[in-house]
C-alpha positions in Angstrom: -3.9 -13.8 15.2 -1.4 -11.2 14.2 2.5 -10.6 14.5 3.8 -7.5 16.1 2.1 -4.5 18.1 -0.5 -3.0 17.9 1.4 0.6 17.1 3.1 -1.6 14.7 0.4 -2.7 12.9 -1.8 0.7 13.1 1.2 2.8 12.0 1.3 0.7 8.9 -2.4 1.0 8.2 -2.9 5.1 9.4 0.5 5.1 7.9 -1.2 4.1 4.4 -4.4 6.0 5.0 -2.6 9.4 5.4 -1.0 8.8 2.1 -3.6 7.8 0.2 -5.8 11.2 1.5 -3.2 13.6 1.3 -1.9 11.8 -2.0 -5.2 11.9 -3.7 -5.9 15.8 -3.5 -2.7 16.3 -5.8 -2.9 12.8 -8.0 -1.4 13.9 -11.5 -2.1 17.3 -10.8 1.2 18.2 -8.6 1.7 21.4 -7.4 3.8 23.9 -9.7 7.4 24.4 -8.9 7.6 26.7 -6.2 3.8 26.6 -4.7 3.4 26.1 -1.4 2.0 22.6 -0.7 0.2 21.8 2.7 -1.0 18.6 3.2 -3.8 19.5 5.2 -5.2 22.6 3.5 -8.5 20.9 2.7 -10.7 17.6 3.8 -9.2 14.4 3.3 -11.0 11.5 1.6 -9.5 8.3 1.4 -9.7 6.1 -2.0 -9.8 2.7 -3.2 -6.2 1.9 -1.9 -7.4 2.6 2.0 -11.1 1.0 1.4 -9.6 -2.3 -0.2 -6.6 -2.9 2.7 -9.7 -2.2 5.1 -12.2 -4.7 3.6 -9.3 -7.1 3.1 -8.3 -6.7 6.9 -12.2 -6.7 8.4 -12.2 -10.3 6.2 -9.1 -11.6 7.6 -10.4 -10.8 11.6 -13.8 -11.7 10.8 -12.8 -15.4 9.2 -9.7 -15.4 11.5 -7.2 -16.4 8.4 -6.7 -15.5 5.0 -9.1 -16.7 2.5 -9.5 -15.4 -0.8 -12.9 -16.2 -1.1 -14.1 -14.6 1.8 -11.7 -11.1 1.2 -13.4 -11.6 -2.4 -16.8 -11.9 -0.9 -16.2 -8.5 1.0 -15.0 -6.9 -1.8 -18.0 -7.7 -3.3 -20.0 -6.1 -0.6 -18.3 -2.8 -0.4 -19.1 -2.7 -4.0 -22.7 -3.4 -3.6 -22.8 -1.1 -0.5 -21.1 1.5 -2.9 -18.1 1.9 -0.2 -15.4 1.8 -2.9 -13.9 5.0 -4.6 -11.5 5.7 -7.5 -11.4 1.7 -8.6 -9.2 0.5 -11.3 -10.1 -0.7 -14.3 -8.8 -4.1 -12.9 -10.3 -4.6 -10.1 -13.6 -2.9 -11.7 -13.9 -5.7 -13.9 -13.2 -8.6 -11.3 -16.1 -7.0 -9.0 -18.4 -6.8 -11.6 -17.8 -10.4 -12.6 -18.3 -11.1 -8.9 -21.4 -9.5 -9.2 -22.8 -11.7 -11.9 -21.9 -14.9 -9.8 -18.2 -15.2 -11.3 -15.6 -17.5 -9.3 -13.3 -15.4 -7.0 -10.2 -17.3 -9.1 -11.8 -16.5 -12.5 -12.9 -13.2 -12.2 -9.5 -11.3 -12.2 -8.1 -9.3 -15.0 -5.6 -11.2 -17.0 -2.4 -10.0 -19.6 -0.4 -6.9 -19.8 -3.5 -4.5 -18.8 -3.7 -6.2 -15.4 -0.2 -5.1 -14.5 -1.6 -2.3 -12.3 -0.8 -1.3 -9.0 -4.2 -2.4 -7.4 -3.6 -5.7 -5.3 0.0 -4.5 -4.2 -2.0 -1.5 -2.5 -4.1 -3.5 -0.6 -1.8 -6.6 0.8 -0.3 -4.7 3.6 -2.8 -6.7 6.0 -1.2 -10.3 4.8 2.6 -9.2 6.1 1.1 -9.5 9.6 -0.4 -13.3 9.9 1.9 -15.9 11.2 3.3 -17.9 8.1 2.4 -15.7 5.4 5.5 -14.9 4.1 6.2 -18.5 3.4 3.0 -18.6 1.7 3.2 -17.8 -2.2 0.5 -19.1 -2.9 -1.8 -17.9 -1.1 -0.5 -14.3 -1.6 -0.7 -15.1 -5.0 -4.6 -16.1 -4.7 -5.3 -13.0 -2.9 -3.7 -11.2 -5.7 -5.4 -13.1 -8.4 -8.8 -11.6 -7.5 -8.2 -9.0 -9.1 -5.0 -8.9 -11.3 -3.6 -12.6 -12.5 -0.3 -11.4 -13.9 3.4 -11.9 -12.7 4.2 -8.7 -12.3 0.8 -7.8 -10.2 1.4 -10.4 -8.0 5.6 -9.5 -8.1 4.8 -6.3 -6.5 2.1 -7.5 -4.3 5.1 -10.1 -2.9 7.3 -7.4 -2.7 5.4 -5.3 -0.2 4.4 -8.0 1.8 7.8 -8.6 2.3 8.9 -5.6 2.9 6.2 -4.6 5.9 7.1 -7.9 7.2 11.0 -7.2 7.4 10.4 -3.9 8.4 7.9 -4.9 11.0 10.5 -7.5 12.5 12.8 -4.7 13.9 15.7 -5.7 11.0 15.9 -2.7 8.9 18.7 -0.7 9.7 19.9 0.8 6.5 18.0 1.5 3.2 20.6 -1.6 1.9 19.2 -4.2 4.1 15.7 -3.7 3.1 16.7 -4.1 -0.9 19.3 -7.1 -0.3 16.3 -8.9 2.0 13.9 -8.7 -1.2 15.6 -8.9 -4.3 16.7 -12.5 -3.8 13.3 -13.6 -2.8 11.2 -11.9 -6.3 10.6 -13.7 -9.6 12.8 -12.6 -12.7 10.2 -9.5 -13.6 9.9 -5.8 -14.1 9.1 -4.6 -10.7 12.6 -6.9 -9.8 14.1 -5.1 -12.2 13.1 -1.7 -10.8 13.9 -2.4 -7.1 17.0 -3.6 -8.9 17.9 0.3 -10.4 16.3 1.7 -6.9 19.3 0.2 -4.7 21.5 1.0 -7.3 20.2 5.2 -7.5 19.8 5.0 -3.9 21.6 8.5 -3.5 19.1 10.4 -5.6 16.2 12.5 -4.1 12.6 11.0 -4.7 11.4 13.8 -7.0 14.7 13.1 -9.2 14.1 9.1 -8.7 10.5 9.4 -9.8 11.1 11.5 -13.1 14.1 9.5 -13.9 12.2 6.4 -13.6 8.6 6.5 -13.5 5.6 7.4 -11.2 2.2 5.9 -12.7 -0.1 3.0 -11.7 2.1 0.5 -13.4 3.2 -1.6 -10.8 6.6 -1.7 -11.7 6.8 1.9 -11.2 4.4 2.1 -8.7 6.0 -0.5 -6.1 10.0 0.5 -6.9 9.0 4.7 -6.1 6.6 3.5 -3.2 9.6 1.4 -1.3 12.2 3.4 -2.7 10.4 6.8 -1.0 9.8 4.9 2.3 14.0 4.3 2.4 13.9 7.9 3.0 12.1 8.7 5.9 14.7 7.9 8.4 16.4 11.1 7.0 13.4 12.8 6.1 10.4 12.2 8.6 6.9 11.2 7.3 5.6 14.2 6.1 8.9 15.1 4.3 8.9 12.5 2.6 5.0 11.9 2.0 5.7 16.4 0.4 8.2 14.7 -1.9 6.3 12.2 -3.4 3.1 14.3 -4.0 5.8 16.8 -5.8 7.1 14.0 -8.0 3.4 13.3 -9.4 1.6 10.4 -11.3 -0.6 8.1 -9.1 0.1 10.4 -6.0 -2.6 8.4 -3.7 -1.4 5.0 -4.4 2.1 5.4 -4.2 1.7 8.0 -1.1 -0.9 5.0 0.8 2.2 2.3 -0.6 5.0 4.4 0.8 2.8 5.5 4.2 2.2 1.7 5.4 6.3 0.6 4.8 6.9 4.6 7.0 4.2 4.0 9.4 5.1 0.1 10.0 8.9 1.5 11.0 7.8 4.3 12.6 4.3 3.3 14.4 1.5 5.3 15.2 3.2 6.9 18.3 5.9 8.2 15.5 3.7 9.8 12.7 3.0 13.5 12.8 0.5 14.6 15.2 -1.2 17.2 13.4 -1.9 14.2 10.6 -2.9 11.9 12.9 -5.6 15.1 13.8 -6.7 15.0 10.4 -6.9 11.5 10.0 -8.9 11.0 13.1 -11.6 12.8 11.1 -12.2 9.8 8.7 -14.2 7.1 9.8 -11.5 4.4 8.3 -9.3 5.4 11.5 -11.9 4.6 14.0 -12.5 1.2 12.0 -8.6 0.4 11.7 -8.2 1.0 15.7 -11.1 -1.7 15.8 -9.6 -4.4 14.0 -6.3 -3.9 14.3 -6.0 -3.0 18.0 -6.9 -0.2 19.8 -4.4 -0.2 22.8 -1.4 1.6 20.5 -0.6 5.1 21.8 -0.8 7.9 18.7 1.3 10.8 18.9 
């Protein structure tokens, strides 16, 4: 039922996974200027941002399509199960009105305070079903669960877009991947950031990130995220997975954002190996494998 490879696919997901551990040791506590940063120095633990792409995936195989109702129901579940760690206050509220027997379409946080990064980190599973992309609507129901605002949903678009373009062999140049998306995105924020990220292309993510922003807001969240991910042709993974963690804010989010767009162009044969060693340690990586395909080769 999904496009592309299975390396393709699992890079993308263990891409996101390793970002989202590593990212959360350091999330807006960054390491001082100078300290030596090691991004395997203690146990990983994956957050929120890993947990909800996985429950949204296992619905998605399970009910062999994408329906909101069903990814909402498993949401639910995790949450009951107590599965889910580091939730924001956004998608805290939705599950809880889940909880009470709230409609999957009703339940979402609406106006300014549901402009979070929350259903842009867990989309990455959507840019791999046939027909998606041409489906806004959808993607916007998905998003809706938990965060019914325009620019929510403008950064959820944006990154299923982007793994999709990325996935389909067309990047070539940090260019391509901007001039593919920035037609296709309402009139909002997070356009408007992507906007100033082609344009400061030539600056360093650190530099990008204090210039520009690096918190949970989506339309700094998703711009950093993409904008980091440009870099790791020149950089490699974990070069650019050190950068980000150095530039602060909402380390785990934007490293998990930033690891599925490297992984998906890379693919699990191409991510570090002594990450992949660490990441084999969580029991997400074992459950990825599962559902995403388990014939991909890891480094």
């Amino acid at each position: 039922m999904f496009q592309v490879d299975d390396n393709t696919r699992l890079g993308c997901f263990i891409g996101g996974l390793i970002g989202d551990a590593a990212g959360a040791i350091y999330e807006n506590r960054p390491p001082q200027p100078g300290q030596q940063l090691s991004l395997t120095a203690q146990p990983w633990q994956t957050t929120d941002d890993t947990q909800l792409t996985l429950a949204s995936l296992e619905a998605i195989v399970k009910y062999k399509g994408v329906y909101p109702e069903k990814i909402a129901a498993n949401f639910l579940a995790w949450y009951q199960q107590k599965r889910l760690t580091g939730l924001g206050a956004a998608t805290l509220q939705a599950l809880r009105g889940l909880q009470v027997g709230g409609h999957w379409a009703l339940v979402g946080r609406s106006g300014e305070f549901a402009a979070g990064n929350g259903a842009a980190m867990r989309m990455a599973p959507l840019a791999f079903v046939p027909g998606m992309i041409q489906n806004r609507l959808l993607i916007k129901d998905v998003c809706n669960i938990t965060h019914k605002n325009d620019e929510a949903y403008t950064g959820a678009l944006a990154i299923v877009l982007a793994l999709h373009f990325i996935a389909s062999g067309q990047w070539h140049t940090p260019h391509d991947l901007y001039q593919y998306l920035l037609p296709q995105l309402p009139d909002t924020k997070v356009r408007d950031a992507l906007q100033v990220a082609h344009q400061f292309n030539h600056l360093d993510i650190e530099l990008f990130a204090r210039q520009f922003g690096n918190s949970g807001y989506v339309a700094e969240t998703v711009p950093l995220a993409i904008f980091a991910a440009s870099k790791v042709k020149k950089l490699g993974f974990e070069a650019m997975l050190t950068a980000i963690i150095r530039a602060g804010g909402d380390t785990d989010t934007i490293g998990s954002i930033a690891g599925q767009l490297a992984g998906t162009y890379l693919g699990l044969a191409g991510l570090p190996p002594h990450l992949l060693t660490q990441a084999r340690q969580l029991s997400e990586f074992v459950a990825f494998e599962q559902l995403a395909g388990g014939n991909a080769k890891s480094g």
